[in-house]
NUVEXDREN-511260 format. One record per residue (C-alpha): x, y, z. Coordinates in steps of 0.5 Angstrom, whole numbers, plus 500, padded with zeros to 3 digits. Layout:
! NUVEXDREN-511260
XYZ...
! end
This chain:
! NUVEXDREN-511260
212699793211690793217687792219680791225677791227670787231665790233662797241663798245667801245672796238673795238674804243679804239683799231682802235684808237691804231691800227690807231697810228700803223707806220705798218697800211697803212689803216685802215677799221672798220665793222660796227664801229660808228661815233667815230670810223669813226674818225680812221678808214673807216666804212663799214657797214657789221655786225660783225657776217655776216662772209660771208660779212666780208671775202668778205670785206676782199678781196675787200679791200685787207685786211692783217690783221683781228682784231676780237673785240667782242666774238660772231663772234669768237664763231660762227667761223670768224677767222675759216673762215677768216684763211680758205680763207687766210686772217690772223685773230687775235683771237681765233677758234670756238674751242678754244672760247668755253672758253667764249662760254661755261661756262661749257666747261671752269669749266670742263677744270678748273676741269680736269687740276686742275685750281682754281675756285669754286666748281659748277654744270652743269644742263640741267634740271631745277629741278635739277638745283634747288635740287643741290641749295637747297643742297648748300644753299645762297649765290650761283652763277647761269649763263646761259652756253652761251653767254647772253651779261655780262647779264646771271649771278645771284649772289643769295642772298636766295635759292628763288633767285636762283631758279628764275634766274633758271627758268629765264634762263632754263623756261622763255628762258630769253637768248635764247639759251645760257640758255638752260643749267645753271653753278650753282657755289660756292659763292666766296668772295673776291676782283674782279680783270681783268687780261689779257694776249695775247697768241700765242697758247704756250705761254703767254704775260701778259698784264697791270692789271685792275679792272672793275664794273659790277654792275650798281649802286654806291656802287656796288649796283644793276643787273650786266651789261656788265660793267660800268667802269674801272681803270688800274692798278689794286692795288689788282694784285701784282707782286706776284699774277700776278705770281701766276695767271699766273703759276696757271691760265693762263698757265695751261690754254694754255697748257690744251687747246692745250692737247684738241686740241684746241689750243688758239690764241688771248687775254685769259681774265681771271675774277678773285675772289682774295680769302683768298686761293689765286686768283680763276678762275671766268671765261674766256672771249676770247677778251679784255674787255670792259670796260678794253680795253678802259682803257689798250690802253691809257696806252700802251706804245709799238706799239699794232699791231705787240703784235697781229701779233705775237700772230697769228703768234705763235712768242710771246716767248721773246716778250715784251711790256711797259707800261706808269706808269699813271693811267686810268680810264675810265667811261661808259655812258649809257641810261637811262634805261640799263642794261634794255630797254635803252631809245635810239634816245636822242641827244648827245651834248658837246663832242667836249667840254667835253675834254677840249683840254686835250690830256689825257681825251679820248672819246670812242664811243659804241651805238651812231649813227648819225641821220641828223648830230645829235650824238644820243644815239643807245645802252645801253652803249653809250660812254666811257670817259678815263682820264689818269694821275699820280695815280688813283684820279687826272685821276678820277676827270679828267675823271668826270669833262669831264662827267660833260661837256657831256650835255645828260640829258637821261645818266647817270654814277656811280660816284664811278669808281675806288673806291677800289684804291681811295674812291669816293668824294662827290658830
! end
């Protein structure tokens, strides 16, 4: 079988990698990919959101098989258009990842088939996005409607706050289109967890849990980013609430998106607040994670390829997967600068050294690219290092000594990933 990935991040790495170890992949193609990705795969450089580019890619290639990785392409339509020229394509249509596309599509989908989330507002008006604020008081969750990166989401901490990230998104247009209508939500506390499971547009495979961090800074401290890293699994999503997310989230879910007519295909990631009054819908993304991704694929024990296939071919019914017991962890390194401006163009070195040989630490690239033979820094998030182990703590320590190997000095990590199963140790 020919497969083509789409996409050139993190995540997209971590499932070429899978992919590649597939006995069912003859040849495997990644558009645009990254120097790491280079290492798994054939790199073609067509962008991800170029969906005329990528169909004839396709067919030049004779492709069988389309692993869509990032969410902008699936909003815009790719697996659409890929399907309507006869090429398969795991993921969601243009209709079914307004789930991700619209976070007021997702919280009235949630109000209509009586899914758990918090209480919110859908505002196209800046006013009255700040009067329903001033209603409900601080703290309150305020996000731009579209996609904006892991970028478009304020917790406000002060009604000011609130009504700043308001004009930020609706005035000053800080995401384009994406905030030109804003979701303002409850504040729900609690514990943050990941959970995610591949659906065939009736039903659902729950996946291994893991928890990430959004936050930039140690302690969980500074702006949301697109996330900073993960472990896997998650201690906090016991069998017992994976049951519950699964009988009272993500089921209702599959089964509201095809009343709608919009049946969902791909991998439904559900954001959750594990609340006093049980686990709550933050949001949905209609891909894997990144981070997650990068942490989930060490772990898997089944031959992914075939778990995608099924789920496009609508025959996940009685499909399983296992799992290896060890635990990952896997830490993002990013630019200096990020979730800002990041500093790009510094050189990479020590990558080849930084594993040690050890078959259980893994690389992942994301914003690199090579310049007269150097691996240079091209992104915010620039690589992901994985260690995995026997519990959360022996793969922590293997994963920052990894780090500490990395000569980069214009990078840098939190030091506290996975700090919920296990306190971080000092430096």
């Amino acid at each position: 079988m020919r497969v083509l990935v789409i996409g050139s991040g993190g995540r997209e790495h971590a499932l070429c990698w899978a992919i590649a170890a597939s006995p069912l992949c003859d040849a495997l193609f990644c558009a645009p990919g990254n120097p790491g990705i280079a290492e798994e795969a054939i790199c073609v450089p067509v962008a991800a959101t170029d969906i005329e580019g990528i169909v004839a890619l396709a067919r030049c290639e004779r492709i069988d098989f389309v692993v869509v990785g990032p969410e902008a392409p699936l909003v815009a339509g790719l697996v659409d258009r890929l399907e309507s020229a006869g090429i398969r394509a795991f993921g969601p249509t243009a209709a079914a990842a307004a789930l991700e596309g619209s976070k007021g599509f997702t919280k009235d989908l949630c109000a209509k088939y009586a899914i758990p989330t918090a209480a919110y507002g859908r505002f196209r008006d800046a006013a009255e996005a700040k009067a329903f604020v001033r209603r409900r008081g601080a703290p309150i969750v305020v996000k731009a409607d579209g996609l904006a990166a892991g970028k478009g989401v304020t917790v406000a901490t002060s009604v000011a706050e609130a009504e700043a990230a308001i004009d930020e998104a609706m005035v000053a247009q800080r995401f384009g289109a994406a905030g030109a209508e804003v979701v303002v939500e409850e504040f729900l506390e609690g514990e943050e967890a990941s959970f995610f499971a591949l659906v065939d547009g009736a039903h659902a495979l729950p996946l291994a849990t893991a928890q990430d961090h959004k936050r930039v800074g140690d302690g969980d401290t500074g702006p949301n980013t697109g996330g900073m890293g993960a472990y896997s699994p998650a201690p906090c999503l016991t069998p017992a609430l994976e049951r519950e997310v699964m009988e009272r989230i993500i089921m209702p879910t599959v089964k509201g998106m095809a009343a709608e007519g919009r049946p969902f295909k791909g991998v439904l990631y559900a954001g959750l607040m594990l609340t006093r009054a049980g686990a709550k819908l933050i949001e949905y993304n209609v891909r894997f994670g990144d981070p997650e991704c990068q942490a989930l694929m060490p772990r898997l024990m089944s031959d992914l390829l075939p778990a995608l296939l099924a789920a496009r071919d609508g025959v996940l019914d009685g499909f399983d997967l296992r799992w290896y017991p060890d635990s990952s962890v896997a830490v993002v390194l990013a630019a200096k600068g990020y979730p800002g401006e990041p500093v790009k163009g510094t050189e990479i070195r020590g990558l080849a050294e930084a594993a040690g040989g050890d078959p259980s630490v893994k690389i992942f690239h994301a914003g690199t690219k090579r310049v007269d033979g150097r691996l240079v820094a091209d992104g915010g998030r620039v690589l992901t290092i994985v260690a995995w182990d026997k519990d959360v703590a022996a793969a922590r320590d293997k994963a920052y000594a990894a780090i500490d190997r990395i000569q980069w000095p214009e990078g840098f990590c939190r030091r506290d990933i996975g700090w919920r199963a296990v306190p971080p140790r000092p430096r």
